[in-house]
C-alpha positions as CSV (number, residue, x, y, z in Angstrom):
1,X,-15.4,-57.3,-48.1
2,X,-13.7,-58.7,-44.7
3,X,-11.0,-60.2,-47.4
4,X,-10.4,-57.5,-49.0
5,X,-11.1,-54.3,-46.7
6,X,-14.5,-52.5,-45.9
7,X,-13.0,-49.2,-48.0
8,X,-11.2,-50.6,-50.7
9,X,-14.4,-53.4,-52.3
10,X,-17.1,-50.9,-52.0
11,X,-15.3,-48.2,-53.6
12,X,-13.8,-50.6,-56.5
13,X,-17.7,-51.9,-56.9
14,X,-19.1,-48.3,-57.6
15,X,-16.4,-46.8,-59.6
16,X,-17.1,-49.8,-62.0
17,X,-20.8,-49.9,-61.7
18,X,-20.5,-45.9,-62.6
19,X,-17.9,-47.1,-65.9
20,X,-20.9,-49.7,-67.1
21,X,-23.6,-47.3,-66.8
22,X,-22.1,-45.1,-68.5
23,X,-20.6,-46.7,-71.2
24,X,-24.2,-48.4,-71.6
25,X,-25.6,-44.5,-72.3
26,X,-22.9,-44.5,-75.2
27,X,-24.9,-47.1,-77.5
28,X,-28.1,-45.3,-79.4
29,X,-31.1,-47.4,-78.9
30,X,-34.1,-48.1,-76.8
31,X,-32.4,-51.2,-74.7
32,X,-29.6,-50.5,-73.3
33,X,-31.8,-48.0,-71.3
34,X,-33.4,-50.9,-69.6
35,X,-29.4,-51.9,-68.7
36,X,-28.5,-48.6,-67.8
37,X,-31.8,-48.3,-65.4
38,X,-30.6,-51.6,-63.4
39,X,-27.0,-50.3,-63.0
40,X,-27.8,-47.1,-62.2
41,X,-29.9,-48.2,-59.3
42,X,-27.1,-50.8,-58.2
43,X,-24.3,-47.5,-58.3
44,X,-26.9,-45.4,-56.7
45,X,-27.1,-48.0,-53.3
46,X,-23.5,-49.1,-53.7
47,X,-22.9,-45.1,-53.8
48,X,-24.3,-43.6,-50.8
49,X,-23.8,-46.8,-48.7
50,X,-20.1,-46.8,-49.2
51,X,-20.0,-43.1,-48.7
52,X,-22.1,-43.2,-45.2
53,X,-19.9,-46.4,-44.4
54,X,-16.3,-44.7,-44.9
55,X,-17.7,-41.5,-43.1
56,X,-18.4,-43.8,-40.0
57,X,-15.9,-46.0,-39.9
58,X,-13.2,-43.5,-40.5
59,X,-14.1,-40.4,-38.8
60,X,-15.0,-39.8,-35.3
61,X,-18.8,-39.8,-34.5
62,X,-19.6,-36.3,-33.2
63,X,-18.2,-34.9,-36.4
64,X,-20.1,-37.9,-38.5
65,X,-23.2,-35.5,-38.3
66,X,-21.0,-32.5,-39.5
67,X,-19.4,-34.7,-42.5
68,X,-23.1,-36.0,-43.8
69,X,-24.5,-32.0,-44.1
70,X,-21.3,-30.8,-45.8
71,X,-21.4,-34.1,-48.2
72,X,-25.3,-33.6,-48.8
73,X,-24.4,-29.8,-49.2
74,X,-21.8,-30.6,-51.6
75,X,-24.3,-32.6,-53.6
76,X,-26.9,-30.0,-53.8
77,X,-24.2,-27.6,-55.4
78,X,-23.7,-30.5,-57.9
79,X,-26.9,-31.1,-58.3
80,X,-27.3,-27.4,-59.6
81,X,-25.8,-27.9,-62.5
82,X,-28.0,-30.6,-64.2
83,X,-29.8,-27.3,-65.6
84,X,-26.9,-25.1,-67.3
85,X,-25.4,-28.6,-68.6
86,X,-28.8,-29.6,-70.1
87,X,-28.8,-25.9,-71.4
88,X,-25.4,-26.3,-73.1
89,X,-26.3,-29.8,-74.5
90,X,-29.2,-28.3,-76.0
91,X,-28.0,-25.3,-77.4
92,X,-24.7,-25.5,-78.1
93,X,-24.4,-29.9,-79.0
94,X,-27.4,-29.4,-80.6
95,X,-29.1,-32.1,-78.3
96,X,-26.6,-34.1,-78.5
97,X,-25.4,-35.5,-75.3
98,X,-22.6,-37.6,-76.5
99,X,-19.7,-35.2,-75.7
100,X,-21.4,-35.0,-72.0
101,X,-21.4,-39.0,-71.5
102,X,-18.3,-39.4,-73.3
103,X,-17.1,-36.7,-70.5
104,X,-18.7,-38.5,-67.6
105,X,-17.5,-41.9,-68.7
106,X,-14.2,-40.7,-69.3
107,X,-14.3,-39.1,-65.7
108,X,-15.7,-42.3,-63.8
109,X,-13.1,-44.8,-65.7
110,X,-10.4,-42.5,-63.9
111,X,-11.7,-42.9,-60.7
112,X,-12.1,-46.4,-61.2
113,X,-8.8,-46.9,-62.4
114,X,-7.6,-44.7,-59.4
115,X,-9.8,-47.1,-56.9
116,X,-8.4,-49.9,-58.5
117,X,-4.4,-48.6,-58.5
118,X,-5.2,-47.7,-55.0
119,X,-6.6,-51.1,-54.1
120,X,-3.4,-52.9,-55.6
121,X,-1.3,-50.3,-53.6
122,X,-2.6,-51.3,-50.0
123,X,-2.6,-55.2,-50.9
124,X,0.8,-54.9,-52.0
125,X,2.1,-53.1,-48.7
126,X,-0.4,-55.5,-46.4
127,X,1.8,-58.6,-48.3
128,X,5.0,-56.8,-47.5
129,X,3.9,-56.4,-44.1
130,X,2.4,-59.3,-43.0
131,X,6.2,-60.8,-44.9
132,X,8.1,-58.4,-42.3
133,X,6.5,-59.5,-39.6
134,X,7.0,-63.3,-39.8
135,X,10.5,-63.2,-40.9
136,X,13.7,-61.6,-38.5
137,X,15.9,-59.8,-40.6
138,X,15.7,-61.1,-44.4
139,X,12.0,-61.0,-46.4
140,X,10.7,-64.4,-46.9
141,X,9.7,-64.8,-50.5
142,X,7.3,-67.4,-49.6
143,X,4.2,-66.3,-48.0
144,X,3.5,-69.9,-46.7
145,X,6.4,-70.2,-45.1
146,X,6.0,-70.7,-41.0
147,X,7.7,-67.9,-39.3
148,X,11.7,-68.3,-38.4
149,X,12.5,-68.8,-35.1
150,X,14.3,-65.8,-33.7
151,X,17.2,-66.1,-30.6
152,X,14.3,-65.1,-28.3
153,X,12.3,-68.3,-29.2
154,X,15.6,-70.2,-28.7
155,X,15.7,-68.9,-25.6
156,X,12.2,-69.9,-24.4
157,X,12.8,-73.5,-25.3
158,X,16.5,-73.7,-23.7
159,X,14.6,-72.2,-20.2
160,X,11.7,-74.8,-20.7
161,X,14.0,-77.3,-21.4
162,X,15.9,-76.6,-18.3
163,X,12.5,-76.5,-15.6
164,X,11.8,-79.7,-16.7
């Protein structure tokens, strides 16, 4: 996580935890209920940990109380319709909740993939900058490269040079 950012690893970790979840509910049988059970814990801690830890790391702290009681708010809305869409599953699918899984899986693997474009995006442009910064006018295309010296450094060593 200190690599690789405290917002982009946790979010990257849940949207794929949601995708295996998921895509474990997709295969008929009695086992990969077990599998989904573990995940689903694992996304459910991974979930609200990366949530609370975005909200304070990114927001200022008086409004950090604010932020938690809309969110938890929010989620009680949500959480409102686990009733009509168990209505519709059983009445209009027939009881069959594939076309709601294949919906939710289809959902998460876009915010996963969104988390993971987004992820790509900000290590590209932290590259380019940390390239910027250690070269004067042209990109280096080596990022091992020790920094150029720039007229200023000359400068400093002609003075030091000339005290001595």
């Amino acid at each position: 996580v200190a690599k690789w950012g405290h917002n982009a690893v946790p979010f990257l970790i849940t949207g794929v935890l949601s995708v295996i979840w998921l895509t474990f509910f997709m295969i008929p049988g009695e086992w990969p209920l077990y599998v989904v059970y573990v995940f689903c814990s694992w996304h459910r801690q991974f979930f609200f940990s990366t949530f609370f830890n975005y909200l304070a790391s990114e927001f200022p702290a008086h409004i950090f109380p604010k932020l938690t009681g809309l969110a938890n708010f929010g989620a009680g809305l949500a959480s409102g319709t686990q009733t009509p869409l168990l209505q519709l599953t059983l009445n209009e699918f027939g009881g069959d909740f594939l076309p709601l899984n294949t919906f939710m899986l289809c959902w998460a693997t876009f915010l996963a993939t969104a988390a993971i474009v987004h992820f790509v995006q900000v290590k590209r442009k932290k590259i380019e900058d940390s390239v910027s910064d250690n070269s004067d006018t042209s990109p280096s295309t080596d990022l091992h490269a020790p920094p150029k010296k720039t007229a200023e450094d000359n400068n400093n060593n002609n003075n030091n040079n000339n005290n001595n």
